[in-house]
C-alpha positions in Angstrom: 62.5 109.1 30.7 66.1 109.0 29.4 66.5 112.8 29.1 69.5 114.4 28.3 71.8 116.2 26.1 70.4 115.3 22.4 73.9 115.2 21.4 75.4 113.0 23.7 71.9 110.5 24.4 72.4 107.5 22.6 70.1 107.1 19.7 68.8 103.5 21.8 67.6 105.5 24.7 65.5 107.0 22.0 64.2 104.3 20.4 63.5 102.4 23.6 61.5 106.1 25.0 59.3 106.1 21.3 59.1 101.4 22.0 57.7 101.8 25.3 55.7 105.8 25.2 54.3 105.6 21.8 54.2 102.5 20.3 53.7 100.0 22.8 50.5 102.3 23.0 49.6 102.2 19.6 49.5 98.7 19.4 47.8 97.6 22.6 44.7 99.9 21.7 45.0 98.7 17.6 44.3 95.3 19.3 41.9 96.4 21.8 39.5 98.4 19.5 37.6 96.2 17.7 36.3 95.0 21.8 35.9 98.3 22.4 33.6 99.2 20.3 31.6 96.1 20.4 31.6 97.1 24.3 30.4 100.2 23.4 27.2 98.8 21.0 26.4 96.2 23.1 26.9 97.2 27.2 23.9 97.9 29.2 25.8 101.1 30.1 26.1 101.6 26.0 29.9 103.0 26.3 33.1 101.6 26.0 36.2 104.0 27.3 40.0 104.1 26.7 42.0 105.9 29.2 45.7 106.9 28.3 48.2 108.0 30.5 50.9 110.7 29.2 52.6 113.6 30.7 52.8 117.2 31.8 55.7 116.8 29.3 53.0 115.9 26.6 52.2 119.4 26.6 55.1 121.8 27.8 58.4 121.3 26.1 61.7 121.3 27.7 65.4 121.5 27.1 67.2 117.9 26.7 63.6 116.2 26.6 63.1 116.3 23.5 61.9 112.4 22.2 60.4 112.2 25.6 58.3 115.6 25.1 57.6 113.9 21.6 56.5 110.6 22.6 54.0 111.9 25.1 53.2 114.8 22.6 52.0 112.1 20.4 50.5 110.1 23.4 47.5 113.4 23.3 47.9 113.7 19.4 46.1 110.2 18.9 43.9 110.4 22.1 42.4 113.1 20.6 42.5 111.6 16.9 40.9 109.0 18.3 38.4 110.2 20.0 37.3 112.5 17.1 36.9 109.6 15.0 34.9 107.2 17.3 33.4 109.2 19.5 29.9 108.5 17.5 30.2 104.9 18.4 30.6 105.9 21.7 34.0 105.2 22.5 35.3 107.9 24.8 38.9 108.5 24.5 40.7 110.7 27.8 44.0 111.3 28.0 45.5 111.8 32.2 48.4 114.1 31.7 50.3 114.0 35.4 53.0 116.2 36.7 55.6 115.1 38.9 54.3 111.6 40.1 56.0 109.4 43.2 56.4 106.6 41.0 60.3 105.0 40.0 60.3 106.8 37.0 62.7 109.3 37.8 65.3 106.3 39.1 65.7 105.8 35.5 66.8 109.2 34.7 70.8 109.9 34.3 73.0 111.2 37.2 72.8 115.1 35.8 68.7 114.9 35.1 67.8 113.1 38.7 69.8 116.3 40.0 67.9 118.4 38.0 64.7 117.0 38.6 65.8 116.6 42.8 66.1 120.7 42.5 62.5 121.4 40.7 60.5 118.9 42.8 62.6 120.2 46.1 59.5 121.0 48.4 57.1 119.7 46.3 54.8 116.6 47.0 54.4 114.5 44.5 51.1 113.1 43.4 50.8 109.4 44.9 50.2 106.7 41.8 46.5 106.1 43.4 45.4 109.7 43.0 46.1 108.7 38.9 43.8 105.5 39.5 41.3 107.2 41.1 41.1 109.8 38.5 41.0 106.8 36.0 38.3 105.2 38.1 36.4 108.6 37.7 36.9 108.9 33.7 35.0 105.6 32.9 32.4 105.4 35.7 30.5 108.7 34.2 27.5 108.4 32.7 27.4 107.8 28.8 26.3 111.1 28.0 29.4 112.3 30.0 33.2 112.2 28.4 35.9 114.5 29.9 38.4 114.0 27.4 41.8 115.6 28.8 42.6 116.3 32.4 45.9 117.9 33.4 46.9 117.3 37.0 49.4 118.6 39.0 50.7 118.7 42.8 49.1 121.5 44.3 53.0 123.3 44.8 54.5 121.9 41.9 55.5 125.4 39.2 
């Protein structure tokens, strides 16, 4: 989450937001697919299930967050593409997208957006990294006939 002014950012802290959101993603489920779906035809529970993890910011755009909003904008885009086009083969596709989350993430942010961020989330508690998991442990346990496909989730106080 290197946010910023899109002028000044440095076109690295882009490319290493679009390496690690989008296509580090990509590429681990291109690999993972062809297991999934022989999961999926061949499990006594006959379902296979990926799980991805974006944003709040995958939904709700924001000054000087622009390749982040896009990355996890994407991150939904080809959840759902994907789970259009397999979910006949029963491979359920969900995407988690999280609000503010007490995680390290926002130790990687610049001086001026950790401010920033120290100001909205002032007050607010922040969802715990196991209340993701759990959620995550939720998704895939349901029964086959079952696929809830995009949950948002927030801190009860966070705006």
């Amino acid at each position: 989450m290197l946010n910023g002014s899109s002028i000044e950012t440095d076109l690295d802290d882009w490319q290493q937001m679009i390496d690690l959101n989008l296509t580090a993603l990509v590429t681990v489920t291109k690999a993972a697919l062809p297991h999934l779906l022989a999961s999926a035809r061949t499990s006594s529970r006959g379902v296979a299930d990926i799980v991805n993890i974006s944003s709040i910011a995958g939904r709700v755009a924001n000054a000087q967050v622009a390749v982040y909003n896009a990355t996890k904008f994407g991150v939904t885009a080809f959840s759902e593409s994907l789970r259009q086009e397999f979910t006949r083969e029963n491979l359920r596709v969900a995407v988690i997208e999280p609000g503010a989350v007490d995680t390290e993430l926002y130790d990687h942010a610049r001086p001026a957006s950790q401010r920033h961020y120290e100001t909205l989330f002032a007050g607010v508690e922040k969802l715990h990294p196991e209340d993701v998991s759990e959620l995550v442990g939720y998704l895939v346990t349901r029964p086959r006939r079952v696929a809830i496909n995009e949950v948002v989730m927030r801190p009860t106080d966070q705006v």
